[in-house]
N, CA and C of each residue as an Amber inpcrd file, in Angstrom:
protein
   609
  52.9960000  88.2670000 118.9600000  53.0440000  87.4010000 120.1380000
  51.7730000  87.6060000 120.9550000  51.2870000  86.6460000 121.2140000
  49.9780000  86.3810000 122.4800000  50.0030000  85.6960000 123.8520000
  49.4540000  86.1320000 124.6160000  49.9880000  85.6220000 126.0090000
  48.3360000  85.9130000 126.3630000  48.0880000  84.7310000 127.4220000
  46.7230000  84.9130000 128.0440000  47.0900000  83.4490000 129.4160000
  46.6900000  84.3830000 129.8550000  46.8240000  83.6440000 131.9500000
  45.3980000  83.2840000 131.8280000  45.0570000  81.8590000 132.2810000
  43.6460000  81.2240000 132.6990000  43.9370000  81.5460000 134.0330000
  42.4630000  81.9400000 134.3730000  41.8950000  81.5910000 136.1130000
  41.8840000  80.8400000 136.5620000  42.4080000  80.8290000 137.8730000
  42.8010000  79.5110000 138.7410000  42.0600000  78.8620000 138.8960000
  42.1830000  77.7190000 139.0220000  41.4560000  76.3930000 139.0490000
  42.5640000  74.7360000 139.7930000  41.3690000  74.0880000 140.0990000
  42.2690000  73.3320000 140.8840000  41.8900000  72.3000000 140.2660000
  42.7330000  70.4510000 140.8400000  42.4130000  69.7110000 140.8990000
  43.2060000  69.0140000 142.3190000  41.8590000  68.2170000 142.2060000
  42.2510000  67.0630000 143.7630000  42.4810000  68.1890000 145.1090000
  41.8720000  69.3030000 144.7580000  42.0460000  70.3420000 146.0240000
  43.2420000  70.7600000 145.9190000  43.9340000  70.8580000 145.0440000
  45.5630000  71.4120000 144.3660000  44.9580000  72.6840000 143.5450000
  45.5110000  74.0060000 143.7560000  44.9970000  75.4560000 143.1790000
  46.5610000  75.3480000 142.0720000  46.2340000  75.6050000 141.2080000
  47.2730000  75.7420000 140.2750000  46.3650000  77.0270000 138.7840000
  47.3810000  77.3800000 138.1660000  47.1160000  78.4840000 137.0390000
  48.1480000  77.9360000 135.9150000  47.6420000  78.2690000 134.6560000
  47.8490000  77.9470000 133.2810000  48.0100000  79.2550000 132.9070000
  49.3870000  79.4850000 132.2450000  49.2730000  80.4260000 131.4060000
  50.1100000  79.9770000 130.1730000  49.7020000  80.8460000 128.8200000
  49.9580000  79.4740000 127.6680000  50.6190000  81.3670000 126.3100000
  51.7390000  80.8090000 125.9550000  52.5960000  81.8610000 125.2550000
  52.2860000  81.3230000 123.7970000  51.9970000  82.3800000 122.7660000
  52.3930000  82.2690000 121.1100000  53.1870000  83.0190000 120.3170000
  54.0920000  82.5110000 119.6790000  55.2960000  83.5270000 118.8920000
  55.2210000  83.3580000 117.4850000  54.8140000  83.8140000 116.5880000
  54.9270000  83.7660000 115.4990000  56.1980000  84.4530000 114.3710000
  56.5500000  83.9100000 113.6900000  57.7270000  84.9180000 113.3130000
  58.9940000  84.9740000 113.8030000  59.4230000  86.0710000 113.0560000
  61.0670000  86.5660000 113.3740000  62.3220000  86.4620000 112.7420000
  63.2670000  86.6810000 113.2210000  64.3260000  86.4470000 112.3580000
  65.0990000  84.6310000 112.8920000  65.4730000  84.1170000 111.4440000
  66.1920000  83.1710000 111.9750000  65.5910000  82.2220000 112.6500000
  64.3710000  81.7110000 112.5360000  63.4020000  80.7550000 112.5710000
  63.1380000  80.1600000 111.9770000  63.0370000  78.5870000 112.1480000
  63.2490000  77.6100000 111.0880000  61.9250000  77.3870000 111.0630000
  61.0230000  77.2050000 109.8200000  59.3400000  76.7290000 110.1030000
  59.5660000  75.7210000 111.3680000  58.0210000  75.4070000 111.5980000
  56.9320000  74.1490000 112.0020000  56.8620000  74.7680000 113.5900000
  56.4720000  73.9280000 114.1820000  55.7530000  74.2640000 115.5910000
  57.2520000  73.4700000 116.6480000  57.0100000  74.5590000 117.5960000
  58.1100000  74.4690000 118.6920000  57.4880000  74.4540000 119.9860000
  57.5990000  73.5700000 120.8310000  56.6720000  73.4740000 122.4440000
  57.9790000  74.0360000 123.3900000  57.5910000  74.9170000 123.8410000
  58.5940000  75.0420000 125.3060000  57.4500000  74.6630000 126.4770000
  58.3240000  73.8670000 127.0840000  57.3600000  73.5490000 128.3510000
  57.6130000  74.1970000 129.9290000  56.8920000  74.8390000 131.0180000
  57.6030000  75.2420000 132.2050000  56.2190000  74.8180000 133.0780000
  57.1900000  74.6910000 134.2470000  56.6260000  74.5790000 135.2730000
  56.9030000  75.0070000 136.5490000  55.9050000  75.5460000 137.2200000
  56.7640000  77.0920000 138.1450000  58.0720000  77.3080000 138.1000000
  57.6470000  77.9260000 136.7480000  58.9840000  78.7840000 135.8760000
  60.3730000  77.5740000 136.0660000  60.0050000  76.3290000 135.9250000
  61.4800000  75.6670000 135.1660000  61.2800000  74.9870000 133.9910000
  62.1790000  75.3380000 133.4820000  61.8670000  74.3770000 131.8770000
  61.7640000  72.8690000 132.0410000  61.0350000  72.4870000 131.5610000
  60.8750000  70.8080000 131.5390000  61.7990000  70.3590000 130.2350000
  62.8930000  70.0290000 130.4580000  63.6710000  69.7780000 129.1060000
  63.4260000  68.3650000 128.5560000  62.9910000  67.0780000 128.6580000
  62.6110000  65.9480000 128.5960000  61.4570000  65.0850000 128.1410000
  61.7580000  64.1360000 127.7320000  60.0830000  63.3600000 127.6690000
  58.8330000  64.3550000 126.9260000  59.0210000  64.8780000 126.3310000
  57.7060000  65.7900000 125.7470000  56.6890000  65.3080000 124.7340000
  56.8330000  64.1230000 124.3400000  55.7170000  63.4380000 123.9100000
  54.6640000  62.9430000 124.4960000  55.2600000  62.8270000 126.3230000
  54.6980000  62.1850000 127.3410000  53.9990000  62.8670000 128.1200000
  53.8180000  64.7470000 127.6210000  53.3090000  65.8250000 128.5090000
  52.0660000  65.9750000 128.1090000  51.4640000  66.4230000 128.9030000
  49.9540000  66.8140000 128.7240000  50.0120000  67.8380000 127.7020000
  50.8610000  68.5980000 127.5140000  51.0850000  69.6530000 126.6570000
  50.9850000  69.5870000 125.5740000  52.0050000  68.1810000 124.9330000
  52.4590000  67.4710000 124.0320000  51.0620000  67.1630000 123.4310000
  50.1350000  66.6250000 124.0630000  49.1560000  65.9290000 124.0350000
  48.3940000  66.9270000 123.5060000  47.8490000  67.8670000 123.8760000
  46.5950000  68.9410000 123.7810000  47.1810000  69.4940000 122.2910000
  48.4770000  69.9630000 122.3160000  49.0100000  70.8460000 121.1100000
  48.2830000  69.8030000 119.9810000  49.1270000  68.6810000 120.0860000
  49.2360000  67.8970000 118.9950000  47.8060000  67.0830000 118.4610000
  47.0020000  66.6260000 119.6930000  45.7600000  65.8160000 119.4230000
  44.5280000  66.2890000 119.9070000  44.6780000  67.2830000 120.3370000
  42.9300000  68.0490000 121.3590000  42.6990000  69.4890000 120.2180000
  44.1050000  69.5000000 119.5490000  43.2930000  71.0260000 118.5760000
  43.4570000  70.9840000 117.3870000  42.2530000  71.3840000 116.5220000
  42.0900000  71.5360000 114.9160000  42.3740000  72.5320000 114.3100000
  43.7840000  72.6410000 113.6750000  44.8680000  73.6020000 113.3070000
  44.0020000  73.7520000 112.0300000  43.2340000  73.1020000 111.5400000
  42.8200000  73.7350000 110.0700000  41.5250000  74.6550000 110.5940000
  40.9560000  74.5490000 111.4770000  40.0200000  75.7720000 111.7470000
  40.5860000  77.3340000 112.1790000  41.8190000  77.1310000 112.2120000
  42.5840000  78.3870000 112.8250000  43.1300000  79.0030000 111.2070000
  43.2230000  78.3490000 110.4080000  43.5680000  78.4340000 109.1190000
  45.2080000  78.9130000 109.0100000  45.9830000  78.0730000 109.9700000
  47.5600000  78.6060000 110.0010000  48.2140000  77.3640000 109.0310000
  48.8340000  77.6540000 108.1360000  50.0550000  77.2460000 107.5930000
  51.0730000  75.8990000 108.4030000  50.8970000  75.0990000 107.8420000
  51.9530000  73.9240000 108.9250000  53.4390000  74.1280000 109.1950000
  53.6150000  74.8770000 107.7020000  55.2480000  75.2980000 108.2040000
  55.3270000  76.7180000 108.7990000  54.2020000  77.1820000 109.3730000
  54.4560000  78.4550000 110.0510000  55.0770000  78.4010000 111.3830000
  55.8060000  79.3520000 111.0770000  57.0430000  79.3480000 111.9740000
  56.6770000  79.8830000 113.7530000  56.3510000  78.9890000 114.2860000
  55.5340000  79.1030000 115.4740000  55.8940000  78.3760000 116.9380000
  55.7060000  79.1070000 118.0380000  56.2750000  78.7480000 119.6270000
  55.7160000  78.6620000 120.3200000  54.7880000  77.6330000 120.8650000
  54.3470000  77.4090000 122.2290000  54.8020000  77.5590000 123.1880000
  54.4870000  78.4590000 124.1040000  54.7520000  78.2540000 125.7000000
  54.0990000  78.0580000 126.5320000  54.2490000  76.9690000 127.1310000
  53.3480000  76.7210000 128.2020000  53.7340000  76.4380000 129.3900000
  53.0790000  77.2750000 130.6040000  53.5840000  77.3380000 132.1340000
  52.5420000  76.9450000 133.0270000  52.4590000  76.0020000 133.5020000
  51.5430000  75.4820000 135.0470000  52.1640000  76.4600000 136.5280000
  51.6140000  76.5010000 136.6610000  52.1990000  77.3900000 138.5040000
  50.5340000  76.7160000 139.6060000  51.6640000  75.8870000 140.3750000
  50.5920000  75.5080000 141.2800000  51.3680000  74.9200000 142.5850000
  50.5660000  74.4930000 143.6840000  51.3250000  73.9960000 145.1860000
  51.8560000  72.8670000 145.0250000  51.6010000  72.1440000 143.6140000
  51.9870000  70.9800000 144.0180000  51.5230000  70.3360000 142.0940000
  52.7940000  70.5170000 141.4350000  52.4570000  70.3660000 140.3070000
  52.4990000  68.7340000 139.7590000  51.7180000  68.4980000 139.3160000
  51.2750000  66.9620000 138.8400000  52.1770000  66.0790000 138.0090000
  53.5180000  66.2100000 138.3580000  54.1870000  65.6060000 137.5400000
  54.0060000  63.9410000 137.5330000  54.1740000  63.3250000 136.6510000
  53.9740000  62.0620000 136.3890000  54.6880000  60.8330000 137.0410000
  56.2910000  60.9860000 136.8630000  57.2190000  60.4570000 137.5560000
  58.0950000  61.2620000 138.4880000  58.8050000  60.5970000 139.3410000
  59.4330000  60.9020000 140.1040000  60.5670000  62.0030000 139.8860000
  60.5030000  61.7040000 138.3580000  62.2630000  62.5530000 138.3160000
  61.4960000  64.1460000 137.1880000  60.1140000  64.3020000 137.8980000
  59.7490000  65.6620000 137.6260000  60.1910000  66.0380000 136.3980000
  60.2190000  64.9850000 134.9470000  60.7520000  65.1000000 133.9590000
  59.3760000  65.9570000 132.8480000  57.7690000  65.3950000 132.9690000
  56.4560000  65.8380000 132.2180000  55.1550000  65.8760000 133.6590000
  54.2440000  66.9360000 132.8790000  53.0480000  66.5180000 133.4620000
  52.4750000  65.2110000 133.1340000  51.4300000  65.4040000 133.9950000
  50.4630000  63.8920000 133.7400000  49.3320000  64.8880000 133.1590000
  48.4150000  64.0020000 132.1840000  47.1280000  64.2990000 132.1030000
  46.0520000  64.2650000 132.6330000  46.0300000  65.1100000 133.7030000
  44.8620000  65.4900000 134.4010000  44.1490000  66.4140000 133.5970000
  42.6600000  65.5950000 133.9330000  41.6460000  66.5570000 132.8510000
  41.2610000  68.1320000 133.2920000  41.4370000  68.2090000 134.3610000
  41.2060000  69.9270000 134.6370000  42.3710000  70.7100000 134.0400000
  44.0380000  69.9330000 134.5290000  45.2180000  70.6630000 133.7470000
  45.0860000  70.8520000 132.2600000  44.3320000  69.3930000 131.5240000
  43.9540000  69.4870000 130.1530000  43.2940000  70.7020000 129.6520000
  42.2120000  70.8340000 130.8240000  41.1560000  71.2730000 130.0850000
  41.5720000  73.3570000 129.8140000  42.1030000  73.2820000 131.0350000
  42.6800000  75.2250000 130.7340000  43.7300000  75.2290000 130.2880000
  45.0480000  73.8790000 129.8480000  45.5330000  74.4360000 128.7810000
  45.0710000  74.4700000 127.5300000  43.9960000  73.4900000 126.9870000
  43.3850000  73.6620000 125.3930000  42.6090000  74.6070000 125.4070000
  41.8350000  75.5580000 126.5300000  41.1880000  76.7950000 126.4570000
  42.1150000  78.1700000 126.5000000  43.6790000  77.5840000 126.6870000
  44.3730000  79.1430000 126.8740000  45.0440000  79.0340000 125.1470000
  45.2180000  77.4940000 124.9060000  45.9270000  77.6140000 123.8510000
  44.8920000  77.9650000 122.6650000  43.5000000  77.7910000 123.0490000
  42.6280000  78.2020000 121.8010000  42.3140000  79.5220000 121.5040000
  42.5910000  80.1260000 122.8860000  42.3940000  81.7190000 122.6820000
  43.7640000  82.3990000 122.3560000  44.7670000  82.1920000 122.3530000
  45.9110000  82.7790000 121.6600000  46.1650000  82.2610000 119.9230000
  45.4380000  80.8660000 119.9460000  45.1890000  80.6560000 118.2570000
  44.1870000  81.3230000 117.4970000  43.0220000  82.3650000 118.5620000
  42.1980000  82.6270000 117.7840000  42.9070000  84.2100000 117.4360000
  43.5370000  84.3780000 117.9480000  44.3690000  86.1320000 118.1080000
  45.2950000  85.8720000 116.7500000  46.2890000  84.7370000 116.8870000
  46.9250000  84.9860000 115.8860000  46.1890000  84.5020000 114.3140000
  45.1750000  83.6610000 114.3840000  44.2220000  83.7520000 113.3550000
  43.5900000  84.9910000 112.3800000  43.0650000  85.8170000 113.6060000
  43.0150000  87.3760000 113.0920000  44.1340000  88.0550000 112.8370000
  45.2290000  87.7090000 113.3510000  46.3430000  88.5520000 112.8650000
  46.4460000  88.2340000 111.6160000  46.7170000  87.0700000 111.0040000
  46.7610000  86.8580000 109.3500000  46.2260000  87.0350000 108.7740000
  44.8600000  87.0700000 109.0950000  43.9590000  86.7760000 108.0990000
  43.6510000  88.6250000 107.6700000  43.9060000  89.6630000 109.1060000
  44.5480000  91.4470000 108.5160000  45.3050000  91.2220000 107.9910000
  46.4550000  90.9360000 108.3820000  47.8000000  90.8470000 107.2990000
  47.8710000  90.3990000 105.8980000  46.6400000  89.5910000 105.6240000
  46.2900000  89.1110000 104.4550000  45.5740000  89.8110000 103.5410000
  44.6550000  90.5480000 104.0910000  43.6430000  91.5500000 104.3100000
  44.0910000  92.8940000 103.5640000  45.2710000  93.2960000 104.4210000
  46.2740000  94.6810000 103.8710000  47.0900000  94.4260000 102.6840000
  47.3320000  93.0300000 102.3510000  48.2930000  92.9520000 101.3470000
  47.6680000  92.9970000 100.0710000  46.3920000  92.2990000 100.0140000
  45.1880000  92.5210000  98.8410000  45.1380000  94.0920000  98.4580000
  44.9280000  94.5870000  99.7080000  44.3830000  96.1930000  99.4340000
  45.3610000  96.7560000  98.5310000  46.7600000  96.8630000  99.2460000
  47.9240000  97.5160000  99.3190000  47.7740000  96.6930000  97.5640000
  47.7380000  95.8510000  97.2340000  48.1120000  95.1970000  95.8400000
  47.0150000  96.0350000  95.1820000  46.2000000  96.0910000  95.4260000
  44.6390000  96.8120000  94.5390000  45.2090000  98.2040000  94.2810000
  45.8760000  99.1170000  95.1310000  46.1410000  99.9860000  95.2590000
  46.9760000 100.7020000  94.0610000  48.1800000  99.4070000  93.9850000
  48.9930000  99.8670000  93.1410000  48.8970000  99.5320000  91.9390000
  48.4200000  98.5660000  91.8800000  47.1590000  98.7010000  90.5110000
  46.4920000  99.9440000  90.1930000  45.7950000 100.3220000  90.7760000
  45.1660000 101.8460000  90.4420000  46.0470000 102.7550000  90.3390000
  46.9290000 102.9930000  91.1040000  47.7580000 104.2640000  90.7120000
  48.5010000 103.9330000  89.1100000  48.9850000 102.7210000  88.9790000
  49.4260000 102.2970000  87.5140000  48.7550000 102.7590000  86.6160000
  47.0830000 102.8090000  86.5480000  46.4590000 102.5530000  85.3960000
  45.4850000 103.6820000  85.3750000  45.2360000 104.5190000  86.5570000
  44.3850000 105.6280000  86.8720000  44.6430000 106.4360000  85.6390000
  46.2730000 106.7610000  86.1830000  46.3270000 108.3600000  85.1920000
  45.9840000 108.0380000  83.2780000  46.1990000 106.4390000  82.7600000
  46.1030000 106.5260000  81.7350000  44.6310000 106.5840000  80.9320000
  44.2600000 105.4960000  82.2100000  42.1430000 106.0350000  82.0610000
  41.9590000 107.3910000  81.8830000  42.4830000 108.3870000  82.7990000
  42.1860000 109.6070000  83.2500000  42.3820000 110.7030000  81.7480000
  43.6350000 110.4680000  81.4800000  44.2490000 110.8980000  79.9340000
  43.1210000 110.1640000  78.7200000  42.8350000 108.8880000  78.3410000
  42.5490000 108.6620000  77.4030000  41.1510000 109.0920000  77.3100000
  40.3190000 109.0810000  78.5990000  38.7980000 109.4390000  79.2490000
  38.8430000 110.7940000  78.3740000  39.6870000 112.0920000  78.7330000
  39.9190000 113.5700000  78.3180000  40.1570000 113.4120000  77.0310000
  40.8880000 112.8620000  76.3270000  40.5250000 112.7110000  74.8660000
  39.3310000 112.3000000  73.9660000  38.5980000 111.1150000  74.5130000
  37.4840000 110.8850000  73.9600000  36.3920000 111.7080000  74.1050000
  36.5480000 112.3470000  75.5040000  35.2210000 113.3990000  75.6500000
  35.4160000 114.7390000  75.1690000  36.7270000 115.2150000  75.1180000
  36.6780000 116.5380000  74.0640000  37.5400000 117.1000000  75.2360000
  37.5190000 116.7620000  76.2260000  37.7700000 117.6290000  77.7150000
  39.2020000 118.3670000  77.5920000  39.0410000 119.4820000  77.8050000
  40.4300000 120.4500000  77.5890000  41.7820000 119.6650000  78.8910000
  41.3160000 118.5630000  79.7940000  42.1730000 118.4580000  81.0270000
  41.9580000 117.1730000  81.2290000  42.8230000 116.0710000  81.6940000
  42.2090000 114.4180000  82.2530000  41.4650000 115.9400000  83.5110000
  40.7350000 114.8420000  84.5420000  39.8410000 114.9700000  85.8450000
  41.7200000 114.9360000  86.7320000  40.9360000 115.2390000  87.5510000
  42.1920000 115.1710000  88.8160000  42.1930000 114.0320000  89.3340000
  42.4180000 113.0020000  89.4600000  42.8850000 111.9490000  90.0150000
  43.4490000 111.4720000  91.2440000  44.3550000 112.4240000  91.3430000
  45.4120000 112.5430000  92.4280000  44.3730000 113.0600000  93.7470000
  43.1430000 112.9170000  93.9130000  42.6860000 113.2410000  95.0280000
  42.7010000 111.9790000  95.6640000  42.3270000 110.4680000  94.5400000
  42.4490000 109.3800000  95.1270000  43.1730000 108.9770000  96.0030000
  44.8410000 109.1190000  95.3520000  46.1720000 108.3750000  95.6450000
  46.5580000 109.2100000  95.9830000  46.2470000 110.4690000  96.7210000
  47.1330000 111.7100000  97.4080000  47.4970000 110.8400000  98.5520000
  48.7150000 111.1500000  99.0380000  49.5030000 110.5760000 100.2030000
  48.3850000 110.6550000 101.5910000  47.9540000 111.7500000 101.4530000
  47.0270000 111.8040000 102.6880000  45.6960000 110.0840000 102.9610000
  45.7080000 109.7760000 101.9500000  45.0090000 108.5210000 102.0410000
  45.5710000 107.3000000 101.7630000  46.6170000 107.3880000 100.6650000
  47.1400000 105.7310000 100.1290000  48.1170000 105.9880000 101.8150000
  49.4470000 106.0700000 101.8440000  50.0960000 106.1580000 102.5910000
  50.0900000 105.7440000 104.2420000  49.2650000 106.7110000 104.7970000
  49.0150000 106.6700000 106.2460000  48.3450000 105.6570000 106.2690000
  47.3480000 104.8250000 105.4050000  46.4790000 103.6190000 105.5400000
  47.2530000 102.5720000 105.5650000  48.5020000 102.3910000 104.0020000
  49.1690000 101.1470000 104.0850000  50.4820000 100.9920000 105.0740000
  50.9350000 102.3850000 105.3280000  52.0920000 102.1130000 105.9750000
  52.2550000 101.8750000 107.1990000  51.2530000 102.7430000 107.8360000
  51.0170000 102.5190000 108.8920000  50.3520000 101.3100000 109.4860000
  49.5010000 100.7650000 108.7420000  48.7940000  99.1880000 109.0720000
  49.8660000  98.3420000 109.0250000  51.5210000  98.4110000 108.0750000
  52.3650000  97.3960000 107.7660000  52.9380000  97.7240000 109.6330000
  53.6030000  98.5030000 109.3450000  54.1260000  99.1650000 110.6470000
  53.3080000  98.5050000 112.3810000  51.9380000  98.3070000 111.9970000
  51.2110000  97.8090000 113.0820000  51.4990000  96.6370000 113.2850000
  51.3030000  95.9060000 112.0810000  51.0600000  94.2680000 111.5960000
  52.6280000  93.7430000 112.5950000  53.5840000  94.3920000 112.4830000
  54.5150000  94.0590000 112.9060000  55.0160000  94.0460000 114.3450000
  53.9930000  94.4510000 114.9840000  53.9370000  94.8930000 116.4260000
  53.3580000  93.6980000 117.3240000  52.6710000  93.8050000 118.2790000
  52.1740000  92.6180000 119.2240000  50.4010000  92.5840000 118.8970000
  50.3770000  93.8800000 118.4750000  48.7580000  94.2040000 118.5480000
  48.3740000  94.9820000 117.2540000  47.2730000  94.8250000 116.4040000
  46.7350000  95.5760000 115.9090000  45.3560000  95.7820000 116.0090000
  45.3900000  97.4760000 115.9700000  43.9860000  97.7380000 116.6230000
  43.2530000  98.9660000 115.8410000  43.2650000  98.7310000 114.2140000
  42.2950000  98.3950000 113.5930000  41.6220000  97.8340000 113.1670000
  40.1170000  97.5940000 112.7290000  39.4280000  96.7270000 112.5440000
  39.0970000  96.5930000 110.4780000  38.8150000  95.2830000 110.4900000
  38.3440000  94.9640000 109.0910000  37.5370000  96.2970000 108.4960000
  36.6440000  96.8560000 108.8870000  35.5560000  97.6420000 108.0740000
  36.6400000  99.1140000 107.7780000  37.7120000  99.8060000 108.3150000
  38.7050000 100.1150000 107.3470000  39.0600000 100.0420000 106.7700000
  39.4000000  98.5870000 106.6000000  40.2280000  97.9400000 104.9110000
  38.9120000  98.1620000 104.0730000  37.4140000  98.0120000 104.5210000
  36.3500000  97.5160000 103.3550000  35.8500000  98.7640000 102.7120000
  36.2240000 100.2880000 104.2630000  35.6070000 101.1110000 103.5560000
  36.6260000 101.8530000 102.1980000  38.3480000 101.5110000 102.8340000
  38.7840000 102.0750000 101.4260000  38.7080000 101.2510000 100.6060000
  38.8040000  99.8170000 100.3720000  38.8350000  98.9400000  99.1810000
  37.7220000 100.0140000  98.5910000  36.5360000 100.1480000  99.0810000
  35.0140000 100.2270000  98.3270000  35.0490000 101.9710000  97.4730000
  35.9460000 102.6130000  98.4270000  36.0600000 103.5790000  97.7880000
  36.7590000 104.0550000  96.5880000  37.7010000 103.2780000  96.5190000
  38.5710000 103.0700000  95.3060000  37.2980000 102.5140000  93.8360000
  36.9030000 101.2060000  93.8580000  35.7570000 100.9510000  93.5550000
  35.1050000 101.4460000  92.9180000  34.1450000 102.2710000  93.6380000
  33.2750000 103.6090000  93.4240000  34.2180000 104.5320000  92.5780000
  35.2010000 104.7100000  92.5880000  35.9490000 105.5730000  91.9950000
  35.8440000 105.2200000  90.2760000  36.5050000 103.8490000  90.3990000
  36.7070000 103.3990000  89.1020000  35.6740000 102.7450000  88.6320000
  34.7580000 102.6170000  88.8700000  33.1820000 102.3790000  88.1690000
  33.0550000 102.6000000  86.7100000
């Protein structure tokens, strides 16, 4: 989940703030994209084709540059808080499209698409590794054995320094364990330096 509050900003001399929610996941979630709409904190239950919200989600952003999945199972939230919120009609059912309201919700909603972008694309990241991984432990020890026969060698090499728990383990389990959290806060050049070391190994 991502959450990011824009800086206040007004229109027509009206001070109002955007803050814009992303949920990915979970249990019991049916794919595709879900808009909740609020406005100083009430749900707008109505008319949502007719919201500025509606509008920005659906026609102001390019979901294939974020590289997310269409049936990914995903929740917009979006909240205006201001003195005097811009509703369209009388019966306070949608916003109107005002271009300043436009403009900091497609900048709050682009920076919580760029968060969960990186989240997949680690999560994608760890699952390669974690797959490379167990590949090697499969096929190590029989290299290792057949290697000691052809060379005369009284012993395979030790192996097990590779795939000792102290390195496979704490890397994959703990990154799964992260992945599943709000935040992860390791970076790519972890995954690249063990992929590479494995690698080097099996040369």
């Amino acid at each position: 989940m991502a959450v990011v509050q824009r800086p206040p900003s007004a229109y027509s001399g009206f001070p109002f703030i955007v803050e814009v929610g992303l949920a990915y996941g979970g249990k019991n979630v049916e794919p595709g994209l879900k808009l909740l709409r609020f406005a100083n904190r009430i749900p707008l239950l109505y008319d949502e084709a007719n919201d500025v919200s509606w509008k920005v989600v659906n026609e102001e952003i390019d979901w294939k540059r974020y590289k997310i999945p269409q049936d990914a199972p995903l929740t917009i939230i979006t909240h205006v808080c201001s003195t005097k919120v811009p509703y369209k009609t009388v019966g306070k059912e949608y916003l109107a499209d005002r271009p300043e309201l436009e403009r900091e919700l497609k900048n709050g909603l682009r920076e919580v698409l760029r968060r969960l972008s990186t989240y997949l694309s680690r999560k994608s990241t760890l699952a390669f590794v974690k797959k490379k991984m167990n590949i090697y432990e499969k096929y190590l020890p029989l290299i290792a054995r057949f290697s000691a026969e052809l060379s005369g060698a009284p012993r395979p090499p030790n192996y097990r320094k590779l795939l000792k728990k102290s390195i496979e383990e704490p890397f994959v389990e703990n990154s799964e364990k992260a992945i599943e959290g709000e935040r992860v806060d390791y970076g790519e050049e972890v995954v690249k330096f063990e992929q590479r070391r494995l690698e080097e190994y099996c040369r």
